[in-house]
C-alpha positions in Angstrom: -0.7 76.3 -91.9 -2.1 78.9 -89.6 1.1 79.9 -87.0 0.2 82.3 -84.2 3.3 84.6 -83.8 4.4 86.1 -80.0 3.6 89.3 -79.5 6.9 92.1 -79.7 7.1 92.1 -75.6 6.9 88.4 -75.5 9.4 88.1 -78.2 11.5 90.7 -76.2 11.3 88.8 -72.7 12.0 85.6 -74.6 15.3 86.5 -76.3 16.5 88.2 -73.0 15.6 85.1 -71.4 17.7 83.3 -73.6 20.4 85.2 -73.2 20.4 85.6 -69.6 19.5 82.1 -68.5 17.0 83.7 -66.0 13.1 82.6 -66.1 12.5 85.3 -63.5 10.3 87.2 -66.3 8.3 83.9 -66.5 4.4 84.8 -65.0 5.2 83.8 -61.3 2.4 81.2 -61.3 3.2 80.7 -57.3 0.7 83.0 -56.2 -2.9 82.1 -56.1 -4.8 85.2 -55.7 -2.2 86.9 -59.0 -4.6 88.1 -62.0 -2.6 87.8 -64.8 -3.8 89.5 -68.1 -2.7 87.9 -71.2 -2.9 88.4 -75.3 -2.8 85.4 -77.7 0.5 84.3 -78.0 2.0 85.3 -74.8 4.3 83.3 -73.2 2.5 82.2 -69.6 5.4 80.2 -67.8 8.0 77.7 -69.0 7.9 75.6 -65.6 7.5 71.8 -67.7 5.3 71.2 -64.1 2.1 72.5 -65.3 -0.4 71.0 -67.7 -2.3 72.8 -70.4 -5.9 73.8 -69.9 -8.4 75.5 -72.0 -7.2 78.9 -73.9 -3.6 77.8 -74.0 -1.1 75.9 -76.1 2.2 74.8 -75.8 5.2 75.9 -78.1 8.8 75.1 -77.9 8.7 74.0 -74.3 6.2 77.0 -72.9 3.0 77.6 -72.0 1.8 79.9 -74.1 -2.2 81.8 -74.2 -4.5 81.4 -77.3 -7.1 83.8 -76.3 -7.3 87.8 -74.7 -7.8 87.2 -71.0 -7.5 86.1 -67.3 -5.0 83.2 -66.5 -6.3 80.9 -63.5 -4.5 77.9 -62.2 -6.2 74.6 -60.4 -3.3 73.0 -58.8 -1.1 72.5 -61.4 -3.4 72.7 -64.1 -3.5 76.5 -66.0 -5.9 78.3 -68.0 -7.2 81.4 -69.7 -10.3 82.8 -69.3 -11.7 85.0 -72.1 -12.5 88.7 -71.3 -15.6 88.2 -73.7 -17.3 85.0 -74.0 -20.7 82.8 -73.5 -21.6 82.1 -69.9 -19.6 79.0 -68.6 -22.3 77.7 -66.0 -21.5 76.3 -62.8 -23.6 74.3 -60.0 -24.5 77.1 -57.4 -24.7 79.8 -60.0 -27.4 82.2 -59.3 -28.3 83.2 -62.6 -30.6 85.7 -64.2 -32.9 84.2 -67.4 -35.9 85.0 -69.8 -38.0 82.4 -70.9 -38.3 81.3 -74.4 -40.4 78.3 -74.6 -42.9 76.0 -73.1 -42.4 72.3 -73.9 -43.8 68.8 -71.7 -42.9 70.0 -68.3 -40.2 71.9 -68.3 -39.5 75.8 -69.7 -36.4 76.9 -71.8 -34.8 79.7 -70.3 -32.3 82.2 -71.8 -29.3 82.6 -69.6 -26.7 84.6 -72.4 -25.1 80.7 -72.4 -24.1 78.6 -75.4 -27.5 76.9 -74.9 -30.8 77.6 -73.6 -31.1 75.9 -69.6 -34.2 74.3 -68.5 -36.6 74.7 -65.9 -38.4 71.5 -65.2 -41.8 71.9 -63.6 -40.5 69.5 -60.2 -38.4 72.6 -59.9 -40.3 75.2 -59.0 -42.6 76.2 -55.9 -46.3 75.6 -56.6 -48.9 78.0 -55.7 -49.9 77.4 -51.9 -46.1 76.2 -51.1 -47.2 72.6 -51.1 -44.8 69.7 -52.1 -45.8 67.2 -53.6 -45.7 65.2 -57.1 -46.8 67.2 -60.1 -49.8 66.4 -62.2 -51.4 66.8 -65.4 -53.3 69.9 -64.2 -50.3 71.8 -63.3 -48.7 70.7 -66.6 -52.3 72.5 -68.3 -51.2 75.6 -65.9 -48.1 76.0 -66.9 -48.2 79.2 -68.4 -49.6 80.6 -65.4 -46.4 80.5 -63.6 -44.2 81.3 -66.6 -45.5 82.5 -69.6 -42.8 83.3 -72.8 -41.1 86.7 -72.5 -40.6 86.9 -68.3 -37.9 87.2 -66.6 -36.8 84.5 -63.8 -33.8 84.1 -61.2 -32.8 80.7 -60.3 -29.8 78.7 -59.2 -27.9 76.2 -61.6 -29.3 72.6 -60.0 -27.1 70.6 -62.6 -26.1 70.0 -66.3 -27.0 67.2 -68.6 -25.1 65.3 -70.7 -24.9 67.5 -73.7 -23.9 70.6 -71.5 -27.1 72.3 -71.0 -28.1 73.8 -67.2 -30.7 72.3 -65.4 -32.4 75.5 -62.9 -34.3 75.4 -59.9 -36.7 78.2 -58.1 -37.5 76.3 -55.1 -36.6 78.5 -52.4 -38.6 81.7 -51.8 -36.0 84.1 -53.2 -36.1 82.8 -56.8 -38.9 82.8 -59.0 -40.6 85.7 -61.3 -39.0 89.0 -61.2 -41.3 92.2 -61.1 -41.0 96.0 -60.2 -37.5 96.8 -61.9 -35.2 96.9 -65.1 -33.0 94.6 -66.5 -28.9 95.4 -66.9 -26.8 93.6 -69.5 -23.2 93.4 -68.8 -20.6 90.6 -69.3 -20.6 87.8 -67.5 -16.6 88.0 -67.0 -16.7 91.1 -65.3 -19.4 89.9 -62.9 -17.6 88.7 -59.1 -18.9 85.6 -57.8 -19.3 85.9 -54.2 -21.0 84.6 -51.4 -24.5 86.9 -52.2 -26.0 88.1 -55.3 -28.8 89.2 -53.7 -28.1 92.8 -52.4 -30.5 95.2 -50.7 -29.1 98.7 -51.1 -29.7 101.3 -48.3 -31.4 103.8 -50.6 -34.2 100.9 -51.1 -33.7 99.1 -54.3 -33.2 95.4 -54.5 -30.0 94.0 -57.4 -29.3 90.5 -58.6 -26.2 89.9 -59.8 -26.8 87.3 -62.1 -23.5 85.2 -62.8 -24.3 85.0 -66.8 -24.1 88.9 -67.0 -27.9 89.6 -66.5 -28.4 92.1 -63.6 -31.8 92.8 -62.2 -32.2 96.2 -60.4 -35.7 96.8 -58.8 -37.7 97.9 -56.1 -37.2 96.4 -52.6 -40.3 94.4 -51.7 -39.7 92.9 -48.5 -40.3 89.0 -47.8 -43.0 88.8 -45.5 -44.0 85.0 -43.5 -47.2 85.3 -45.9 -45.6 84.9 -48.8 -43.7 81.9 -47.7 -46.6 80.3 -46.5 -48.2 81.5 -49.7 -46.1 81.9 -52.8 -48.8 82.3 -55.1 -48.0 86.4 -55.3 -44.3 85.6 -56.8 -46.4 84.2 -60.1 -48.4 87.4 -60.3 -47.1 89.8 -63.6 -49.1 93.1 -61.7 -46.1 95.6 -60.4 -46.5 97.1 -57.2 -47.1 100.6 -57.3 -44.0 102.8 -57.4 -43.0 106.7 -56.9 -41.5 108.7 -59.1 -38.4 108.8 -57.1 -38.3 105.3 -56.5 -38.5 105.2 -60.1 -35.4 107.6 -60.6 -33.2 105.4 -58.1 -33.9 102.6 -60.2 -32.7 104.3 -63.0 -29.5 105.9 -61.2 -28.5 102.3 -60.0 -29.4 100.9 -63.3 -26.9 103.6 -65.2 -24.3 103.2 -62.4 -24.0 99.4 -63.1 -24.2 100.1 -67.0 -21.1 102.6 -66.3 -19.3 99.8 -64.5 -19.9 97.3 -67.9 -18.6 99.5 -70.2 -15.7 101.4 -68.4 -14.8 97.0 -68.1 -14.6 97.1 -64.2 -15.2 93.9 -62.1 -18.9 94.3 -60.8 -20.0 93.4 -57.1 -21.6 94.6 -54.2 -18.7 97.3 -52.7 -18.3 98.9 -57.1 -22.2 99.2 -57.0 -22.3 101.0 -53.3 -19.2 103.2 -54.2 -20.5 104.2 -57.8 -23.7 104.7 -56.6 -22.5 107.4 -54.0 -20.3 108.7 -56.6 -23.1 109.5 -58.8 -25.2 111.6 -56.1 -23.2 114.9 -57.4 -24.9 114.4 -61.0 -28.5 114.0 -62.8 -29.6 110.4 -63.8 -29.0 111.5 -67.8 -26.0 112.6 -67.1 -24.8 109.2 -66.0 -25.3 108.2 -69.9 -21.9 110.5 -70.7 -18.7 108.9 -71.0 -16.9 111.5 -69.1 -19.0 111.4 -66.4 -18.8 107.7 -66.3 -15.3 107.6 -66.1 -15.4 110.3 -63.3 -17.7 108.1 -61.4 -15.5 105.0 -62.0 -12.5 106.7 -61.2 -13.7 107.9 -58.0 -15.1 104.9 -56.7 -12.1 102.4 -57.7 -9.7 105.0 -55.4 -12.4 104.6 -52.7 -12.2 100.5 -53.1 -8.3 101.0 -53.2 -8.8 102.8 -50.4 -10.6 100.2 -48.5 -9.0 97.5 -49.2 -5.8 99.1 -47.3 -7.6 99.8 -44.1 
């Protein structure tokens, strides 16, 4: 029989726990916006009150973590979230996909989750913004508006039965993404917030896909003809671009990858700071660990900084 064992600081708090008769070195679960970081086999809290939810087990009375991670409570309910794992959809996600197959009506879409999503053709915009019922001839055109290997942003609609997302690109801001480079990251470290959409002021466009996908390109701005007209957003020409628009990209794209592997939470304030951080170096140089770490260092003492004021 497989036993997980406490780890030596757990073991530690435990026995002077004991001995005291004082749970004050129990994780205070009382505060709501705490973010405790456990290892496996780490006492959480000992209150009886709260239940068990995923990444945790109980032993001898306590709550106690199974996996590396981020404890999160729902009422009385507690859980750890992994620092690594698949994508966890939920409805409202804006998420950042390839697609991987055609099948009748619908594409499979890659969205770094334990199983592909799917895009059903009722859930897209058709060419000439029209609504209406779909028909045999826009099942034959399918691969005119996503063909295998493009990239996509849509929202998670819903999930069916066996856990797989359902997308939608109905609204003008989804659809075919053009004119930029793709970022992998973790989808852990990405912040969900009330935008992924972000328009930086030196002219590049980011989604922050939920799933760990980020999509850095140019900005291309919405105009009222392509609402009226969404045929353009299922075009695979890129606009033309300079070579200094083409170096931005790359700076934002290497300050984002800096963020993912120097494990920092990722939103639109880290991307603004690290990006102004990064002014005082080449693009290569972003690639360097020390400079990375420079970078992130300076612009988490900004964020502390203005989260005080």
């Amino acid at each position: 029989m497989l036993e997980i064992s406490l780890p030596p600081r757990a073991q530690a708090r435990r026995a002077g726990t004991a001995a005291d008769g004082d749970d004050d070195d129990d994780v205070d679960m009382g505060g709501a916006g705490d973010r405790q970081l456990v290892t496996p086999g780490e006492t959480i809290t000992t209150d009886p009150a709260f239940m068990r939810g995923h990444g945790t087990f109980t032993h001898e009375q306590a709550l106690v973590a199974s996996v590396a991670g981020v404890v999160e409570r729902v009422n009385k309910l507690v859980s750890v979230r992994p620092l690594k794992s698949r994508y966890n959809g939920e409805i409202g996600d804006v998420v950042v996909g390839r697609i991987t197959e055609l099948g009748p009506k619908r594409w499979k879409v890659d969205i770094k989750g334990r199983q592909d999503a799917v895009l059903l053709l009722s859930s897209i915009n058709l060419p000439g913004g029209v609504q209406r019922r779909k028909s045999e001839s826009d099942e034959l055109q399918m691969r005119s508006f996503f063909a295998e290997g493009d990239l996509v942003s849509a929202e998670v609609q819903s999930f069916f039965q066996d856990g797989g997302a359902s997308l939608q690109t109905r609204n003008i801001k989804y659809g075919k993404l053009r004119n930029g480079s793709l970022v992998m990251v973790h989808s852990a470290q990405i912040k969900r917030s009330k935008s992924h959409f972000i328009v930086l002021s030196c002219g590049v466009d980011v989604v922050l896909g939920v799933n760990g996908y980020v999509w850095v390109s140019k900005h291309v701005p919405i105009t009222p003809e392509m609402e009226s007209d969404p045929e353009g957003l299922y075009s695979n020409q890129n606009e033309p671009m300079t070579e200094s628009e083409r170096e931005t990209i790359a700076r934002v794209c290497n300050v984002i990858a800096a963020l993912g592997r120097q494990n920092c939470e990722i939103h639109e304030s880290a991307i603004v700071y690290a990006y102004d951080a990064s002014l005082d170096y080449a693009v290569k140089e972003l690639l360097k660990v020390p400079v990375q770490e420079a970078i992130v260092s300076q612009a988490s003492a900004l964020l502390r900084q203005a989260a005080t004021q």
